[in-house]
ROVEX-65315 format. One record per residue (C-alpha): residue number from 0; residue in three letters; x, y, z. Coordinates in steps of 0.02 Angstrom, whole numbers, always signed. Example, Ala and Ser with C-alpha at 12.3 -4.5 7.8 and 13.67 -1.06 7.14 Angstrom:
! residues 2
(0,'Ala',(+615,-225,+390))
(1,'Ser',(+684,-53,+357))
***
This chain:
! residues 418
(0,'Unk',(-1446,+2487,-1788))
(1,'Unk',(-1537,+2425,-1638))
(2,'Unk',(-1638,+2322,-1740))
(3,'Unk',(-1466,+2242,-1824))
(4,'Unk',(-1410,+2200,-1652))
(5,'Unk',(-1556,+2125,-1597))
(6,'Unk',(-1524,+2006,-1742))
(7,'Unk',(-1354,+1955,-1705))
(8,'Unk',(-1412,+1925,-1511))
(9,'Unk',(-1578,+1813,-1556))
(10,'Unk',(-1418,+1718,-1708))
(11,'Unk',(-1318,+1696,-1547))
(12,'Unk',(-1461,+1633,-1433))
(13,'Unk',(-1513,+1515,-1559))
(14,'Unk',(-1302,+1455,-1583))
(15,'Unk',(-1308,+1427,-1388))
(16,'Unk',(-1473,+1343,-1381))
(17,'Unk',(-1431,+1224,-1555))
(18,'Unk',(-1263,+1205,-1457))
(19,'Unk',(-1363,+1144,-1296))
(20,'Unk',(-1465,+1034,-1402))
(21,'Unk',(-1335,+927,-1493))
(22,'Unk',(-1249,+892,-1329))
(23,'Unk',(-1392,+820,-1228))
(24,'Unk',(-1422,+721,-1398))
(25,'Unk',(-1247,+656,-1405))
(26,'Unk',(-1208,+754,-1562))
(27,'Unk',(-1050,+825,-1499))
(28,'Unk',(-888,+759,-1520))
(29,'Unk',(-838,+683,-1346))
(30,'Unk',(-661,+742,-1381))
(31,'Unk',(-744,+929,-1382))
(32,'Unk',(-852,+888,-1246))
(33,'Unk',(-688,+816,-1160))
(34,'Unk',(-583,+985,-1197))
(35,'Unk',(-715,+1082,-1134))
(36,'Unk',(-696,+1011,-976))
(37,'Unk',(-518,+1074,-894))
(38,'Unk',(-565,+1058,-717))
(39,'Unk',(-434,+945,-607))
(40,'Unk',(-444,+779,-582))
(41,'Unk',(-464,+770,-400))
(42,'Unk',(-391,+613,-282))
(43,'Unk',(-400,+613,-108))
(44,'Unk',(-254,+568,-16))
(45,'Unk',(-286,+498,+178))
(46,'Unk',(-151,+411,+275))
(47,'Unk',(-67,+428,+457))
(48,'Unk',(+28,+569,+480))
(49,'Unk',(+62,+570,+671))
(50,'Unk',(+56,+423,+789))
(51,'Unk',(+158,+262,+777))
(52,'Unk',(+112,+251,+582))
(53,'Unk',(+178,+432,+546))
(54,'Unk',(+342,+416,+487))
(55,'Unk',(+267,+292,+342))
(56,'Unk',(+141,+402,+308))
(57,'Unk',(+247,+558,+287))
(58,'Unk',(+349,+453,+154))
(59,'Unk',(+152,+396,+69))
(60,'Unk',(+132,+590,+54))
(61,'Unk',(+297,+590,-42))
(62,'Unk',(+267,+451,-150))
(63,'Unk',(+98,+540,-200))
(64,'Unk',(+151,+684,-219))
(65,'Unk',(+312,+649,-354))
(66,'Unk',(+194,+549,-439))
(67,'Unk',(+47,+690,-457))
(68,'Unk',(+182,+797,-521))
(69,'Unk',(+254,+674,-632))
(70,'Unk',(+68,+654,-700))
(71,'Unk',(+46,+850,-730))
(72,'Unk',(+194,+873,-795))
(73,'Unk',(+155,+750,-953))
(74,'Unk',(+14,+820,-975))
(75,'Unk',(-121,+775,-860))
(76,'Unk',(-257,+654,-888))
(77,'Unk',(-372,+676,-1026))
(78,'Unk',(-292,+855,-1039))
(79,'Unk',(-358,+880,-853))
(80,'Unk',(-220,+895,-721))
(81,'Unk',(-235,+795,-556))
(82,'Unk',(-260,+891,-383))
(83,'Unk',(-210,+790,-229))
(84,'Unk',(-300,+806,-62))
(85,'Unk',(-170,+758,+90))
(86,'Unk',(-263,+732,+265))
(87,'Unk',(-185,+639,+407))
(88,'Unk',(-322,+481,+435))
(89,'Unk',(-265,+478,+622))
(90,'Unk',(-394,+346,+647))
(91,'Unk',(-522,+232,+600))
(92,'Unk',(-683,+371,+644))
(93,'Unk',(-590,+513,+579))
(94,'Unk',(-534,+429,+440))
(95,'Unk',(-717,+385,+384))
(96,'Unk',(-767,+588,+437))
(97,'Unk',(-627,+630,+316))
(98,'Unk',(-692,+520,+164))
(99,'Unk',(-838,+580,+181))
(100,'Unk',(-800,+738,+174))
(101,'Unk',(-704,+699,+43))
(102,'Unk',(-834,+623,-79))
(103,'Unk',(-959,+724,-19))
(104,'Unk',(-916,+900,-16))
(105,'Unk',(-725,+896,-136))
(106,'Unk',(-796,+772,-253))
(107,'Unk',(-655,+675,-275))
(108,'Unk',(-662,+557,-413))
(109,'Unk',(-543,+417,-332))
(110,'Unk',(-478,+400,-148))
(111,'Unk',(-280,+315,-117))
(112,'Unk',(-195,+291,+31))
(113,'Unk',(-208,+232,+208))
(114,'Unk',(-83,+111,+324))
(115,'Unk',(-203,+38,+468))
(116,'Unk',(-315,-88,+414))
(117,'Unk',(-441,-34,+541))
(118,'Unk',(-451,+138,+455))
(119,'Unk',(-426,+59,+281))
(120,'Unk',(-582,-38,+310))
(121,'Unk',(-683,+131,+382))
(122,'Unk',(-614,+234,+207))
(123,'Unk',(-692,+69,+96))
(124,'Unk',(-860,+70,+202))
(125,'Unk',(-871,+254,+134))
(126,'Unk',(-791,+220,-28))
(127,'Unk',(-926,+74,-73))
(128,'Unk',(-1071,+171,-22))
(129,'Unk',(-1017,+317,-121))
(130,'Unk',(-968,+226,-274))
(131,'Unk',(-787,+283,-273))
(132,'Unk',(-647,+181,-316))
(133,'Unk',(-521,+159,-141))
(134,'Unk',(-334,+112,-202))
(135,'Unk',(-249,+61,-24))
(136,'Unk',(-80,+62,-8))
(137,'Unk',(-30,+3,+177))
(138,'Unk',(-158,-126,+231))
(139,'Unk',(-113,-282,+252))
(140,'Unk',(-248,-382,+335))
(141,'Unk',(-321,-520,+234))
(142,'Unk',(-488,-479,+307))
(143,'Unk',(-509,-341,+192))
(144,'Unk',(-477,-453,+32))
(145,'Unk',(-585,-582,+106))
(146,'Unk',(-745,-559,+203))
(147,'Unk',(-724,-366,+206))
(148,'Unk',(-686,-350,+34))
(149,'Unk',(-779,-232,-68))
(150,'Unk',(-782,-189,-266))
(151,'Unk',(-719,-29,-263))
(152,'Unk',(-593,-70,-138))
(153,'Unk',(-417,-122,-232))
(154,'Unk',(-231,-174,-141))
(155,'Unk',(-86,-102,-192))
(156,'Unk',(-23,-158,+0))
(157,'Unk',(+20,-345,+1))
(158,'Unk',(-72,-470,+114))
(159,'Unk',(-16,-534,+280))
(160,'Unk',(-25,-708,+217))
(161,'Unk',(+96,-646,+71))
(162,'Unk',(+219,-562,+188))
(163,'Unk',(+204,-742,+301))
(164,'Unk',(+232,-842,+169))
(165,'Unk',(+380,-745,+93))
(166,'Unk',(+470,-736,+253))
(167,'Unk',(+402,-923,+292))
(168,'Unk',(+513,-988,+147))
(169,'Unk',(+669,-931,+235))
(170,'Unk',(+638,-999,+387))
(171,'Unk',(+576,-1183,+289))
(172,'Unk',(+739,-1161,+208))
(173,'Unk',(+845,-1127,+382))
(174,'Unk',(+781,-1252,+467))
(175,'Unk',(+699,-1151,+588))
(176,'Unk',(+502,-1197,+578))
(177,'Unk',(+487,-1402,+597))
(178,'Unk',(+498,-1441,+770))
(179,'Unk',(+541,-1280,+835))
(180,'Unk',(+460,-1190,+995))
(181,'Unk',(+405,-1003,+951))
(182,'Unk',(+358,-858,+1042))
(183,'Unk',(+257,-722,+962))
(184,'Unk',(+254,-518,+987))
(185,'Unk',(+75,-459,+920))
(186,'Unk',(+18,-273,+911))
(187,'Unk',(-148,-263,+994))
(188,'Unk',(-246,-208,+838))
(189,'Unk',(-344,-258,+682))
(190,'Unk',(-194,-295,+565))
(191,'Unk',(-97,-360,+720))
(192,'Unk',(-221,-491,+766))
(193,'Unk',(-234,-569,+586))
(194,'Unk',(-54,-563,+532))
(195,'Unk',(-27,-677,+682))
(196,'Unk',(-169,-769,+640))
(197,'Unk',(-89,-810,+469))
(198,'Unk',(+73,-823,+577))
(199,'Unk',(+7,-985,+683))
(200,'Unk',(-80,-1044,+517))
(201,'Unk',(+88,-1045,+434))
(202,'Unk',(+211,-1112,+585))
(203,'Unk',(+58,-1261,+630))
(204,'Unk',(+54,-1304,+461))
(205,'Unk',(+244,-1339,+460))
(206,'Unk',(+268,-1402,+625))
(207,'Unk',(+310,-1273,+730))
(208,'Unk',(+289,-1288,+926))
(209,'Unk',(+185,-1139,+993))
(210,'Unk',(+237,-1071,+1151))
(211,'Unk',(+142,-908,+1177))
(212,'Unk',(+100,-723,+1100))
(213,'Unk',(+88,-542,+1182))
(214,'Unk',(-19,-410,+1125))
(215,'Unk',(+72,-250,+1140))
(216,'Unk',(-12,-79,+1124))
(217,'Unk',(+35,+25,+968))
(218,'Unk',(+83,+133,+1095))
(219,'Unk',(+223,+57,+1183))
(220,'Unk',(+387,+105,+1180))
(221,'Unk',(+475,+3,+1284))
(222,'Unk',(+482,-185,+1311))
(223,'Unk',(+580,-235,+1445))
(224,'Unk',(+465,-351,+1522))
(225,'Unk',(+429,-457,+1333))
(226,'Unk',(+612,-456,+1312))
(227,'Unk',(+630,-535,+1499))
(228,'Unk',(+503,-657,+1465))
(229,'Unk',(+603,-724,+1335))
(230,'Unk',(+760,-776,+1411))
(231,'Unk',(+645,-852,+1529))
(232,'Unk',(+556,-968,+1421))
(233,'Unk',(+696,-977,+1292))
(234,'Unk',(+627,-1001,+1141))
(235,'Unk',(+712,-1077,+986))
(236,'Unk',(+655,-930,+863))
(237,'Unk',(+551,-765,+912))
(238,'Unk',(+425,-702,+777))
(239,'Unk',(+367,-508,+788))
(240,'Unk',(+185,-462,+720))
(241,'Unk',(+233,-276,+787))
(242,'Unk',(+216,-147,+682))
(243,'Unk',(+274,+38,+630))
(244,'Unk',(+410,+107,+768))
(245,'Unk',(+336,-29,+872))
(246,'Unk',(+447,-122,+753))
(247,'Unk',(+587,-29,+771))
(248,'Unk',(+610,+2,+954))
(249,'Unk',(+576,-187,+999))
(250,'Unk',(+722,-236,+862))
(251,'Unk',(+834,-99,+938))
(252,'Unk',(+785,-163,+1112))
(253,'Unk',(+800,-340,+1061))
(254,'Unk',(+993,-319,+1017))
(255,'Unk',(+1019,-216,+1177))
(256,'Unk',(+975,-345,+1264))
(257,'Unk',(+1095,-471,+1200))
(258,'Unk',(+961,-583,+1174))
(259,'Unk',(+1061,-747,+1078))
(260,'Unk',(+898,-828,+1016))
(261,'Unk',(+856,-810,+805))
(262,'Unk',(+734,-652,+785))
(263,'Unk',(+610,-664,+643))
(264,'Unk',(+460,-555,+595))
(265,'Unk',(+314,-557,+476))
(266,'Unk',(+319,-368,+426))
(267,'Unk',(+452,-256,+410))
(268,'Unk',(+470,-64,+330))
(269,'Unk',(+619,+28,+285))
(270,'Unk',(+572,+154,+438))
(271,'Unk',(+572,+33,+539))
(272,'Unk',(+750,-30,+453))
(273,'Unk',(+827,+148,+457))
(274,'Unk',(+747,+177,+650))
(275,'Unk',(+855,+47,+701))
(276,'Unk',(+1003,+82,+644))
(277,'Unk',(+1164,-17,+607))
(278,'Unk',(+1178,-84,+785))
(279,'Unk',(+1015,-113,+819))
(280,'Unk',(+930,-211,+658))
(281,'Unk',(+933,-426,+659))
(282,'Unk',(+828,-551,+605))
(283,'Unk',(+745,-607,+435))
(284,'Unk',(+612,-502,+383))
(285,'Unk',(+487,-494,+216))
(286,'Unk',(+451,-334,+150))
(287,'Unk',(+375,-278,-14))
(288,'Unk',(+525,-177,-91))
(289,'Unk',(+670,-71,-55))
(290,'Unk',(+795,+57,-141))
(291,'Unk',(+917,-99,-149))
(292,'Unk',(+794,-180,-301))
(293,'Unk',(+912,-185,-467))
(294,'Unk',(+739,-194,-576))
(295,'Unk',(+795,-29,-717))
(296,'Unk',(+609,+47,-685))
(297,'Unk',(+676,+48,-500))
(298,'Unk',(+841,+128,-517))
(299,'Unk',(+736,+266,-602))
(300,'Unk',(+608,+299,-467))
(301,'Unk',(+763,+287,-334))
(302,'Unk',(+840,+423,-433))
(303,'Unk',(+696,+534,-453))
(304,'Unk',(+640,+545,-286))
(305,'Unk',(+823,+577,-221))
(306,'Unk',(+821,+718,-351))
(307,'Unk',(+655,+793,-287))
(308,'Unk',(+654,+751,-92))
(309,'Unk',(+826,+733,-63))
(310,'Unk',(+809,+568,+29))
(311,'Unk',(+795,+374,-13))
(312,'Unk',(+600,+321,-42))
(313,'Unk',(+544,+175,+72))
(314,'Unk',(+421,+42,+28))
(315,'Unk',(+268,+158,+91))
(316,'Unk',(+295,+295,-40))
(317,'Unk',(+317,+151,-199))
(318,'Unk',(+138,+91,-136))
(319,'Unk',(+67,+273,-145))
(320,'Unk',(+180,+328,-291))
(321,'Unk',(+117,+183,-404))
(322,'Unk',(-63,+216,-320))
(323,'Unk',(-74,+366,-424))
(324,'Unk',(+25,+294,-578))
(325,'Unk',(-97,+172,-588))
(326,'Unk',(-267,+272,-564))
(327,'Unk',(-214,+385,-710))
(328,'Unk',(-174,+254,-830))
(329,'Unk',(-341,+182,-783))
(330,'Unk',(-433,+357,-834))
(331,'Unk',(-331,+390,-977))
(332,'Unk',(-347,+211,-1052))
(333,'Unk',(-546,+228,-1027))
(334,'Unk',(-549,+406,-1058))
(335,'Unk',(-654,+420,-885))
(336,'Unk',(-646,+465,-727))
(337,'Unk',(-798,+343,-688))
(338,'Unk',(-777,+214,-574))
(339,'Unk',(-849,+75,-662))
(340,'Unk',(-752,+91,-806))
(341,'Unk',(-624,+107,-703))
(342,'Unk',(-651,-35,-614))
(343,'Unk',(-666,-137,-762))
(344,'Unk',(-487,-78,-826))
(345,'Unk',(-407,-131,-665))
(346,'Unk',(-507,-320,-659))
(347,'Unk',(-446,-338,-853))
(348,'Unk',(-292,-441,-807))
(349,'Unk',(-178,-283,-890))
(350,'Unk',(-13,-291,-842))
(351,'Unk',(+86,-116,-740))
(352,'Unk',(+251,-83,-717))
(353,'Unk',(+275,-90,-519))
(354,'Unk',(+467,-79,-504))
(355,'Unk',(+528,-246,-497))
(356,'Unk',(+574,-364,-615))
(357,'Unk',(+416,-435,-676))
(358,'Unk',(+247,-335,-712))
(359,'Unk',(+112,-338,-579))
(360,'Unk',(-65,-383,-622))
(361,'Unk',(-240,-337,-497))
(362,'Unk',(-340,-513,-465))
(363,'Unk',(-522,-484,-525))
(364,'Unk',(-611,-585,-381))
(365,'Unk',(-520,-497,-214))
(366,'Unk',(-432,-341,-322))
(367,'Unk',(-257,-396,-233))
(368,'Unk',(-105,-313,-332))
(369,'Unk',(+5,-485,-370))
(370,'Unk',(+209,-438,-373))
(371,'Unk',(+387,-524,-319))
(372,'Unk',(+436,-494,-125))
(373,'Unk',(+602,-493,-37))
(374,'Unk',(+688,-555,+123))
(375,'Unk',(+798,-414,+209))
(376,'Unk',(+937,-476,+334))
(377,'Unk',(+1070,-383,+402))
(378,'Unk',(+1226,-333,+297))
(379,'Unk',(+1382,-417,+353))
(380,'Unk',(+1493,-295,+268))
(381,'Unk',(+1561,-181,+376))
(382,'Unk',(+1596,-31,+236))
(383,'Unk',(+1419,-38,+195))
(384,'Unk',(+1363,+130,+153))
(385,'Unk',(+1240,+236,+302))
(386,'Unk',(+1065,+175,+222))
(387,'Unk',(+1140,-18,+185))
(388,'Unk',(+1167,-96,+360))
(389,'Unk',(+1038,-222,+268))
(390,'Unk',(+1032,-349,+100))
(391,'Unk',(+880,-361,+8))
(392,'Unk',(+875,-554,-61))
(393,'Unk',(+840,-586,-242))
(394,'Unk',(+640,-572,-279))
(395,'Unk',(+520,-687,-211))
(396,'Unk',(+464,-824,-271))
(397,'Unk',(+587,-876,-378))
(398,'Unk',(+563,-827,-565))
(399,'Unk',(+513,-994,-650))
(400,'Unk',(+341,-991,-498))
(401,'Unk',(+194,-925,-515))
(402,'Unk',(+160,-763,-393))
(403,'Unk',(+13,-852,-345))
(404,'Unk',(+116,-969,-234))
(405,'Unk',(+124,-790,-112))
(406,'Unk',(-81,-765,-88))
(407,'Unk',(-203,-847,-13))
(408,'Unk',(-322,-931,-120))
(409,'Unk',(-510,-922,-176))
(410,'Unk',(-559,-1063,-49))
(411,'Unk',(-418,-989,+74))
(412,'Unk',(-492,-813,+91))
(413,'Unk',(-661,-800,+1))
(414,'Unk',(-716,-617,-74))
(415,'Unk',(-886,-616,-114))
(416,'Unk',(-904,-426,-210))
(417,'Unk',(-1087,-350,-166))
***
């Protein structure tokens, strides 16, 4: 008996060891080696959670989230389901402590997120040195698609100089660039600085008389003084580069003020919209999307994140919704959660569904996510319902132009990948 089952144990070793064999020489199916493998998928998640960013990044987590479960629920990728990581960035030194914690110790196989540019370039430093693919979803400074730009670093966020431009070609159109003196509103950081860099570029190119431009901290609530300076040096149009509820208490302040001088900006969120409130939003804005877009593949989303959050989605939870969307098609396509073959999915000029009319495509030399734009203006319509005090315009450009027309160019804002 003993000598029977010594048998069976030295068959079984030899199974195991035959077994170890033919996998190190690639004998094994990869579809067994594949189903062997049923650990999760991770993705770590970083964006602002408290500060003047928070409110966006609460709706990022949402956007994530549906989308992770949406994932799952078909079936994971590769059979493996995806495990998100949430951690409020708070700021560009803890955000970089967090990725690296994050690649280092979790072993996450992707990172998305992230609103500040001046964290968003801290999370790519870490991404690029780890050799982990970075989907952002909130930065908009062009410096991170130009000399910042990085290969594993991709931009689900648009540009400032798209978000100028889109707004710009209201203003062309109005009448209110050639010739006219401008003020400026700046908030006194990273993506502040270059969206009103692209702001001059854009207003000197067409003609427009520059008067002056405040930086105001991210912290500032109320603007009293700015507002004062304005009827004092009576501008003919007013141009904010604020951003998050910097946005939305200088609009509501703006309007409280009684201030009869045109009131544009070069970056607007639904937050910032729905801050505001009926009485207190004005001007012509860009922005990237809202619940308002008729697009069929948008009606759906709006409907399945009222269903599961019991609340509109704003433009901030699309980015980081379609963030994940993305990242798993990528993986399943390749059948790999490696970045390189991820990276060469993304730079393949495929075409994703990024609810609007027309499909969105990744650039392959600055990994900018190309896709229509809107104008949002205040809704004259007094029965408009509690969340449409404001119109989104049809998409941006128009559809016979190229989206190209939006971004900077090569020679514009050069990416040289490492």
């Amino acid at each position: 008996m003993t000598t029977k089952k010594s048998a069976v144990s030295a068959s079984r070793r030899r199974l195991l060891l035959q077994g170890s064999a033919a996998m190190a020489a690639g004998l094994v199916s990869p579809a067994l080696v594949r189903a062997q493998d049923s650990s999760p998928i991770r993705i770590g998640h970083l964006t602002p959670r408290t500060g003047f960013l928070g409110p966006m990044g609460e709706y990022a987590v949402l956007g994530a989230t549906l989308a992770v479960e949406e994932v799952n629920a078909a079936g994971g990728v590769m059979g493996r389901k995806f495990e998100l990581l949430t951690e409020d960035s708070v700021n560009p030194q803890t955000a970089s402590t967090k990725a690296q914690r994050m690649v280092e110790r979790d072993k996450v196989n992707a990172i998305v997120g992230e609103i500040s540019s001046a964290s968003g370039l801290a999370i790519s430093q870490v991404a690029t040195r780890a050799k982990t693919v970075f989907l952002q979803t909130g930065c908009n400074s062009d410096e991170l698609r130009g000399k910042n730009c990085s290969r594993y670093m991709f931009h689900l966020e648009a540009c400032n100089t798209m978000y100028v431009r889109t707004v710009g070609q209201a203003l062309l159109r109005d009448g209110m660039v050639k010739g006219k003196k401008w003020m400026a509103f700046t908030a006194d950081y990273a993506f502040g600085h270059d969206l009103f860099k692209q702001t001059k570029k854009f207003m000197d190119e067409h003609g427009g008389v520059f008067i002056s431009n405040d930086n105001l901290p991210t912290d500032a609530t109320e603007f009293s003084a700015s507002l004062l300076k304005i009827r004092q040096q009576k501008p003919d149009i007013v141009i904010s580069n604020l951003a998050g509820n910097q946005t939305t208490n200088f609009t509501k302040q703006y309007n409280e003020f009684n201030i009869d001088i045109p009131f544009a900006g070069a970056d607007m969120n639904m937050t910032s919209i729905w801050g505001a409130g009926k009485s207190g939003f004005s001007g012509i804005w860009p922005i990237i999307w809202t619940h308002q877009v008729q697009a069929a593949s948008a009606k759906d989303f709006v409907a399945k994140f009222q269903k599961r959050w019991n609340k509109l989605p704003e433009n901030q939870a699309v980015n980081d919704y379609l963030a994940i969307k993305i990242l798993a098609e990528a993986m399943e396509k390749t059948k790999s959660v490696d970045s390189e073959k991820v990276i060469a999915y993304l730079e393949s000029d495929v075409k994703f569904d990024v609810l609007r009319d027309r499909p969105g495509y990744f650039r392959p030399w600055d990994h900018q996510l190309m896709y229509e734009m809107y104008i949002v203006t205040p809704n004259t319509d007094k029965d408009a319902g509690k969340f449409d005090f404001m119109t989104t315009s049809k998409p941006v450009p128009d559809a016979g132009d190229s989206l190209e027309t939006l971004a900077p160019t090569q020679q514009e804002n050069m990416c040289k990948f490492a």
